[in-house]
PABARO-83509 format. One record per residue (C-alpha): x, y, z. Coordinates in pm, whole numbers, padded with zeros to 5 digits, always signed. Example, Ala and Ser with C-alpha at 12.3 -4.5 7.8 and 13.67 -1.06 7.14 Angstrom:
2
+01230-00450+00780+01367-00106+00714
//
This chain:
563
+01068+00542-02414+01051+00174-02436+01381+00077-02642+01311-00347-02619+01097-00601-02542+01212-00915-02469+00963-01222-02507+00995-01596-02390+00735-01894-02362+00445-01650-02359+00139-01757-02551+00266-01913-02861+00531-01682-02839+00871-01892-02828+01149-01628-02809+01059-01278-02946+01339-00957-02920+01202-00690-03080+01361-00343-03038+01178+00024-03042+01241+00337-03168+01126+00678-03084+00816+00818-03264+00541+00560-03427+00570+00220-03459+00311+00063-03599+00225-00329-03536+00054-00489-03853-00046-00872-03997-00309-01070-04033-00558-01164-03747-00439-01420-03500-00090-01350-03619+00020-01243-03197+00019-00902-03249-00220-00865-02932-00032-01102-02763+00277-00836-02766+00068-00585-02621-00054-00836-02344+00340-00899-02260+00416-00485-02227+00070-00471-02037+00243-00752-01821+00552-00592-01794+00353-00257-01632+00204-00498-01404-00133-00581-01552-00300-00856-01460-00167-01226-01532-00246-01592-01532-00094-01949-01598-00276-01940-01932-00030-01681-02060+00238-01987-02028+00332-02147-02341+00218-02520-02378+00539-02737-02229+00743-02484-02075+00762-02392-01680+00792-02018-01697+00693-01723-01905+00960-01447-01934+00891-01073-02024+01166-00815-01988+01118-00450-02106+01386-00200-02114+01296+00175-02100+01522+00486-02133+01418+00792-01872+01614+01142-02081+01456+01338-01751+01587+01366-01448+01292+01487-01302+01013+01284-01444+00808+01155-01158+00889+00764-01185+01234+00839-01080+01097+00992-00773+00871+00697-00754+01151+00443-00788+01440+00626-00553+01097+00620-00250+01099+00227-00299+01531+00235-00276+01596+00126-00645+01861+00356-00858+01877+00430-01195+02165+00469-01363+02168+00708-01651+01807+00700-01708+01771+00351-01823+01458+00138-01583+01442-00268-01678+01112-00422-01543+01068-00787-01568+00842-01031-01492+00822-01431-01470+00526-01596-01472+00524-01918-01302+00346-02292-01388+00339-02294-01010+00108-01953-01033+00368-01746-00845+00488-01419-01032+00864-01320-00971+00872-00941-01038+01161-00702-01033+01310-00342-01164+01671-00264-01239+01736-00646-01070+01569-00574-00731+01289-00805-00609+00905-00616-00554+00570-00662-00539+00340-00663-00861+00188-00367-00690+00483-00174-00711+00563-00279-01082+00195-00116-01113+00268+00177-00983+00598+00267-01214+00450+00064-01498+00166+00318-01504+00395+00606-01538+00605+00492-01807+00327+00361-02015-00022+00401-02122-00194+00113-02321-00553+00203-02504-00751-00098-02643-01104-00097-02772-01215-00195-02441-01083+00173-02347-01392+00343-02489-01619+00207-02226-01414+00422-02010-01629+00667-02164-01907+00511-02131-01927+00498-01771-02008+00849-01659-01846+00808-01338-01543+00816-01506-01608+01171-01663-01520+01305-01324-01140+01155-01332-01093+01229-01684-01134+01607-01625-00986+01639-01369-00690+01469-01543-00717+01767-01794-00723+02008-01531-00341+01883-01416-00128+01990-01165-00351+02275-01021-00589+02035-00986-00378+01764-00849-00254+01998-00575-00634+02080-00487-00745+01714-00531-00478+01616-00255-00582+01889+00023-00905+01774-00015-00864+01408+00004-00674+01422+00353-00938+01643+00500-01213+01385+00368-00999+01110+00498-01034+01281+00843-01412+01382+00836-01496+00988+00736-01276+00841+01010-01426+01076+01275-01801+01036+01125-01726+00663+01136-01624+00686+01484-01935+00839+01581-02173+00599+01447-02000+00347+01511-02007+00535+01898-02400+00535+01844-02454+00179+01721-02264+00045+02060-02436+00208+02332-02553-00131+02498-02165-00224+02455-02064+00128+02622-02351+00021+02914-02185-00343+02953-01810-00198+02948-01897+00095+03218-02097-00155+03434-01770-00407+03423-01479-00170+03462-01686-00047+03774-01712-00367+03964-01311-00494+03877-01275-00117+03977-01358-00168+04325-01293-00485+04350-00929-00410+04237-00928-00096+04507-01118-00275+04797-00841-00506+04830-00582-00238+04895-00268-00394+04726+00051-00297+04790+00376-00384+04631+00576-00631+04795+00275-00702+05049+00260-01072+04884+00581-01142+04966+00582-01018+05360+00257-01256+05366+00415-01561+05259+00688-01536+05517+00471-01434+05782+00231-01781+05668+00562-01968+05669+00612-01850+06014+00335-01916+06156+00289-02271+05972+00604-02385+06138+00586-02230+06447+00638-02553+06692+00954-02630+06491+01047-02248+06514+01031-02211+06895+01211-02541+06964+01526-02476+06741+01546-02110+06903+01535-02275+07230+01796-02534+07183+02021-02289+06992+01984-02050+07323+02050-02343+07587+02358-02424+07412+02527-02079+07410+02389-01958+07757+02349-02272+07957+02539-02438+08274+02851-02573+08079+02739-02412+07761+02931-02218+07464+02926-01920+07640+03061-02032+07941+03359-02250+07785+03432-01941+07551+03467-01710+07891+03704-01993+08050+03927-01929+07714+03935-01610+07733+04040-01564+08109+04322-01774+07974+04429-01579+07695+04429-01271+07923+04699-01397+08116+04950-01604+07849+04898-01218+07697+05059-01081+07991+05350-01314+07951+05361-01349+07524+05231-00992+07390+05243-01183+07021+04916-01328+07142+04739-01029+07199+04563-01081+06815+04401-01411+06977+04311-01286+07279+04090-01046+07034+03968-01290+06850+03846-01485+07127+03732-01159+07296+03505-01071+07029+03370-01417+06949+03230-01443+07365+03077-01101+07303+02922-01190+06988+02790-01507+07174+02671-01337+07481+02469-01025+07249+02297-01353+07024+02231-01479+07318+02063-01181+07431+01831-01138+07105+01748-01521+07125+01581-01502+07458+01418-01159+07336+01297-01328+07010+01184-01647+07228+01019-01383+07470+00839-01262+07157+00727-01557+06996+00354-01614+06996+00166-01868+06815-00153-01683+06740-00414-01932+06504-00664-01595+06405-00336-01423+06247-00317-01737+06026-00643-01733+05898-00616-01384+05803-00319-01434+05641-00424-01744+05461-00699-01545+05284-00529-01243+05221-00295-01483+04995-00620-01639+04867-00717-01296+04748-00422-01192+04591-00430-01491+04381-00749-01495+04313-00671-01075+04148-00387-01235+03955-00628-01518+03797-00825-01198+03670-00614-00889+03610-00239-01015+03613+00048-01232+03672+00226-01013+03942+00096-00700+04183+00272-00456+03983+00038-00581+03648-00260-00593+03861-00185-00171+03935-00095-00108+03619-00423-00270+03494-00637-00062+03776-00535+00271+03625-00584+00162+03278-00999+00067+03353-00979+00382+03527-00878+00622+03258-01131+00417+03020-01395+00424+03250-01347+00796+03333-01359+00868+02904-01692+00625+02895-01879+00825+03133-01777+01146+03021-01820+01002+02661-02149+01213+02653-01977+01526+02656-01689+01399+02432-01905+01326+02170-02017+01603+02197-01671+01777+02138-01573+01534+01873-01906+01614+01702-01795+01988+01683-01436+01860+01506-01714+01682+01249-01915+01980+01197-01582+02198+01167-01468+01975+00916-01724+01958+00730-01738+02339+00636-01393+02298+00586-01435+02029+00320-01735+02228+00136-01490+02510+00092-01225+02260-00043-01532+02092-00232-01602+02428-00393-01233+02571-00508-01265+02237-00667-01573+02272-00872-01424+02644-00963-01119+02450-01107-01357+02195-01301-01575+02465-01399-01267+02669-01555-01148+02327-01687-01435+02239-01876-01448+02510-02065-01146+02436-02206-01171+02114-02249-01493+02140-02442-01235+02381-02683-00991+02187-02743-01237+01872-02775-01433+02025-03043-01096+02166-03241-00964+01762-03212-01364+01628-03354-01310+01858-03636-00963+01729-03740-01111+01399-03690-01405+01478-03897-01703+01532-03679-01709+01944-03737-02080+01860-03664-02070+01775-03354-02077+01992-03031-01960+01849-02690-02021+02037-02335-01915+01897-02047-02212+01909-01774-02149+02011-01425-02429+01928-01141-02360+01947-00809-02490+01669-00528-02683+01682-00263-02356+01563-00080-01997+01532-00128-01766+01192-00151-01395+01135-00230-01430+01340-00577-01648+01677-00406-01983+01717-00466-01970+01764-00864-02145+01553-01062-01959+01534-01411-02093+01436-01756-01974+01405-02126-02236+01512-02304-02261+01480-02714-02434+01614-03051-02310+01474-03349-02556+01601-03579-02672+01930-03697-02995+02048-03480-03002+01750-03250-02977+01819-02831-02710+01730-02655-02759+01385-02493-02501+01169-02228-02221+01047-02445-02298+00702-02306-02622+00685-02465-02584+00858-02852-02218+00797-02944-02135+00506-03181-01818+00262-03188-01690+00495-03455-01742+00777-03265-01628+00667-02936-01328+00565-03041-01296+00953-03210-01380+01088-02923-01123+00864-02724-00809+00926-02966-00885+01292-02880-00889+01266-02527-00523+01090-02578-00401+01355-02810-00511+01641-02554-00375+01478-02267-00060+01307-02387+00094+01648-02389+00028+01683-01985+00078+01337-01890+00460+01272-01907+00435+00945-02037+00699+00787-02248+00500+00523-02428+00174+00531-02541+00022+00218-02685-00288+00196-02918-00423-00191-02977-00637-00146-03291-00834+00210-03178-00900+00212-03571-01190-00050-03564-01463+00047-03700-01330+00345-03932-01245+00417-04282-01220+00682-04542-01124+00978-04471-01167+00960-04100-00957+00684-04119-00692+00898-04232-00782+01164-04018-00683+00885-03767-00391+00804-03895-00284+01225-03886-00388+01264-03527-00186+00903-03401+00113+01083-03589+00065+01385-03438+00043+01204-03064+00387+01024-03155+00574+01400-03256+00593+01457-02838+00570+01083-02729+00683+00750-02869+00375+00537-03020+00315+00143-03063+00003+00112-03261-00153-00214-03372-00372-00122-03687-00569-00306-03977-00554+00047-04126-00298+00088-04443-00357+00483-04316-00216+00443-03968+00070+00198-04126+00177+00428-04359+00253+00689-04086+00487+00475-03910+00862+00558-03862+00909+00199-03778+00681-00085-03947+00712-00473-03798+00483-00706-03992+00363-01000-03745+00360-01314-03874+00264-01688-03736+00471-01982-03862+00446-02368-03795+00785-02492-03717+00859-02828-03544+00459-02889-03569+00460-02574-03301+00278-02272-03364+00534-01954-03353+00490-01608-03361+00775-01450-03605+00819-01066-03630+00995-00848-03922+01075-00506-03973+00961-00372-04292+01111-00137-04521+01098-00033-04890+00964-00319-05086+00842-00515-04841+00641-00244-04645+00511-00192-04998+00332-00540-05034+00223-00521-04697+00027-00176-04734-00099-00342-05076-00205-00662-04872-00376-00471-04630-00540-00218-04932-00703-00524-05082-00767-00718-04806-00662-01056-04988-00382-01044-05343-00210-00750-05408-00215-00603-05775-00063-00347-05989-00347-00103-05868-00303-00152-05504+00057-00178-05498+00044+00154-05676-00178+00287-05407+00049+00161-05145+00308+00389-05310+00106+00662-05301-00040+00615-04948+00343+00609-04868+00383+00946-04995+00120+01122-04922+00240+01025-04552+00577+01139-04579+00438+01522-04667+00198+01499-04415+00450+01363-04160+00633+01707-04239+00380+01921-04043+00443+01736-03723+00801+01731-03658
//
């Protein structure tokens, strides 16, 4: 239930704390008093939509803070809250949300920072707001579908869901396959280009590493004058007359014999060993590499444009051979799927076809569920019209089926309505009156306000357009709602005030040369006057403050029969 509201610099709202209790509350006072304007804040608070306008004149920011108490563990928004990673702590949920000159909307639960979307989504199952606007919902016969199917609950719900991620499947793939029919130029472009970087890519015979080898082969052969001259200066001065090689074989005769004298020198004479040996094999593989060397100016060329084409495959397909590879067997596997797309299509059009009489068997254990549903609904419908004074009338809901399905089946659903004695049944949207609608809506509510687990239903002024005795049939069946669920009601109707377990007279004061909105709960005396001010529509007297007193008791016994 919601047990406070807390107001700031909203409309000509200054500062407004205004505290809840369960059962009724009703909201009353005179028009353009800002009794709306508190519904617009809780309507804000379950993230309907807002504007700058909602900002009171002079101030920066509009405040709204609403605290709500959760008594079950298991109610969905706790599941709800605990998949977004915000706890509750013994039951209690705080939404709030500032409203910004700047346009921007800061909105949070239990102190953590989320999206509006997300205050939607818990805001929604916490509360339920009805205005007058509400009863077009019934007048839009696309809307029939949701509402019974809101009356057919959880076995619905479960059906609903099956069905909706096997249509979600059939309309991707169906999508896919016109969109695969609408591109078949495309297809024709795409198979005729992978084909020619195909080849192209595969006529050039790449190899990893291969770049490399050429560019040190092209250095090679670039610099092959300098090459062969160093090689055969470096030769001539190990193995020439008077060379390395020779002065390095003069010291090692010498070491041999100061070795046979000194044995501690037989570590130098090893060293000196090795180094001739070392001299005379690189020696060796000079002349052989010298031998080798040939400066041929064809091998260039081909090397030259072998580099020429491995950049020019890295300009198109790559930075590096590896990429270029890697990008070969990707055309490849897409090409391969593009010209067998005929016969893939093919297959995938078989999934769509499966699918299909999958989802006309879902379609139909759905329309067996409405079907079953209706029947009751059209029940209890007609037992709520006769409490509410329209014993008259006779409601059936209409089931037609279409020539397809869409995201609700292939049901069509209507409301359809007599309200007088020997007259057909016609669409709801087209015989029922503002009276009637809003009948017709309060026993929707009623019916499904058992089901729906939420804690607080609002009604903004439902009444309009009622008096007499269906106005106090009204009154009874707003009670009766507010026995299982706590109700705010805003009401011109000293019926539906006189049912209230809590009463808070709205008022609008001038202070400062500001506009205010002032609230006070009313009891004994003063709850009095006010049903007498609202009896007579202008001064109370004797007479209507007498009727007050009666209207007060009156609801008190029947009061009895709901709790």
């Amino acid at each position: 239930m919601l047990n406070e509201i807390s107001i700031k610099n909203f409309a000509i709202i200054e500062q407004l704390d205004v505290r809840f209790e369960n059962g009724l509350t009703v909201l009353t006072g005179e028009t353009g008093a800002g009794k709306s304007i508190i519904i617009d804040a809780v309507q804000l608070i379950a993230g309907g939509r807002g504007s700058q306008r909602f900002i009171r004149h002079g101030a920066n920011r509009a405040e709204l803070e609403g605290h709500f108490s959760i008594d079950d563990p298991k109610h969905p928004v706790i599941q709800t809250l605990q998949q977004f990673g915000i706890e509750v702590e013994d039951g209690v949920i705080i939404l709030r949300r500032d409203l910004n000159s700047n346009g921007k909307n800061v909105c949070r639960i239990n102190g953590n920072l989320v999206t509006i979307a997300v205050l939607r989504e818990v805001g929604n199952q916490i509360i339920d707001i009805h205005g007058q606007h509400e009863n077009q919902e019934l007048m839009h016969e696309r809307r029939h579908i949701h509402l019974l199917d809101q009356y057919a609950g959880s076995k619905m719900e479960e059906a609903y869901a099956s069905y909706l991620e096997l249509y979600n499947k059939y309309l991707k793939l169906k999508k896919k396959l016109e969109a695969a029919d609408e591109n078949e130029q495309q297809v024709a472009q795409r198979i005729d280009l992978y084909s020619f970087q195909l080849k192209e890519i595969n006529e050039a015979q790449l190899e990893i590493g291969e770049e490399e080898k050429l560019e040190d082969e092209q250095r090679k052969l670039q610099n092959f004058n300098r090459l062969y001259e160093r090689l055969n200066t470096a030769y001539e001065s190990i193995s020439g007359d008077s060379r390395a090689l020779d002065w390095v074989g003069s010291a090692m005769s010498d070491m041999e014999d100061a070795a046979e004298v000194d044995r501690d020198l037989t570590n130098q004479l090893e060293s000196i060993s090795t180094s001739f040996y070392t001299l005379q094999e690189a020696a060796h593989d000079l002349r052989n590499r010298i031998d080798d060397l040939e400066f041929d100016p064809a091998r260039l060329d081909i090397v030259e444009e072998r580099l020429a084409l491995h950049i020019t495959l890295k300009r198109k397909y790559g930075n590096t051979t590896e990429d270029i590879l890697i990008y070969r067997d990707k055309i490849a596997d897409e090409l391969e799927s593009l010209i067998n797309r005929d016969e893939r299509l093919l297959v995938e059009q078989e999934k769509l076809n499966q699918l299909k009489k999958d989802l006309e068997i879902e379609a139909e254990e759905l329309s067996i569920i409405r079907r079953n549903s209706a029947k009751q609904l059209e029940v209890a419908i007609l037992d709520q019209l006769k409490q509410l004074h329209m014993e008259k009338a006779s409601f059936q809901v209409m089931i037609n089926r279409k020539p397809g399905f869409d995201v609700t089946g292939y049901d069509d659903v209507a409301f359809h309505i007599s309200t007088n004695v020997g007259e057909p049944l016609k669409p709801l949207v087209k015989v029922a009156s503002g009276g009637e609608l809003s009948r017709l809506m309060l026993a929707l509510k009623t019916i499904f306000s058992k089901h729906q687990g939420i804690t607080s239903i609002i009604f903004d002024e439902v009444d309009t357009g009622v008096s007499g005795r269906v106005a106090q049939a009204i009154a009874e069946k707003i009670a009766m709602v507010a026995s299982h669920s706590q109700v705010l009601c805003i009401s011109h109707l000293p019926q539906v005030a006189a049912m209230a377990d809590q009463h808070y007279l709205i008022k609008k004061q001038v202070k400062n040369k500001r506009t205010t909105t002032e609230i006070e709960n009313v009891h004994n005396k003063e709850r009095t006057n006010e049903l007498s001010r609202m009896l007579s529509g202008a001064e109370t007297t004797p007479l209507t403050l007498k009727h007050a007193e009666e209207l007060l008791k009156l609801a008190a016994e029947r009061k009895k029969n709901f709790r």
